[in-house]
C-alpha positions in Angstrom: 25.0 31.1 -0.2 27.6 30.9 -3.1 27.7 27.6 -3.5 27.6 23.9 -2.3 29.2 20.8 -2.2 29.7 18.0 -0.4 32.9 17.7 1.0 35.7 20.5 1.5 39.0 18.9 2.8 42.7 20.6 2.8 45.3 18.5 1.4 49.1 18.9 1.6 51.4 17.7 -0.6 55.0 18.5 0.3 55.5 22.3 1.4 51.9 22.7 -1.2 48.2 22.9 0.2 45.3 22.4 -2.1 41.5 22.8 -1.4 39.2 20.0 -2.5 35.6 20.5 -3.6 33.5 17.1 -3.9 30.5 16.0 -4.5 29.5 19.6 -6.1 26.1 19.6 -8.1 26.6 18.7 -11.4 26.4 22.1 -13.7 27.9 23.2 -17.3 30.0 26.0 -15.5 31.6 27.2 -12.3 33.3 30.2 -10.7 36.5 29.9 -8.3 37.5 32.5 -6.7 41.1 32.4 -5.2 43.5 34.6 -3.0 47.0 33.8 -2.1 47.8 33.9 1.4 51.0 35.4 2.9 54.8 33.5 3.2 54.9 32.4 6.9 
């Protein structure tokens, strides 16, 4: 396991997606690791 949280939800805003993490233990630091997806 990497990690935990509560809640993961997918948001969109316009043509824009964002991924929500809530409810994460509380911690002084934290590692996110993203990769861009291709243009469809």
């Amino acid at each position: 396991v990497l990690g935990s949280c509560e809640v993961f939800e997918e948001r969109q805003v316009g043509n824009e997606r964002f991924n929500i993490f809530s409810g994460c233990p509380s911690g002084q630091t934290a590692t996110i690791v993203l990769r861009g997806g291709a243009d469809q």
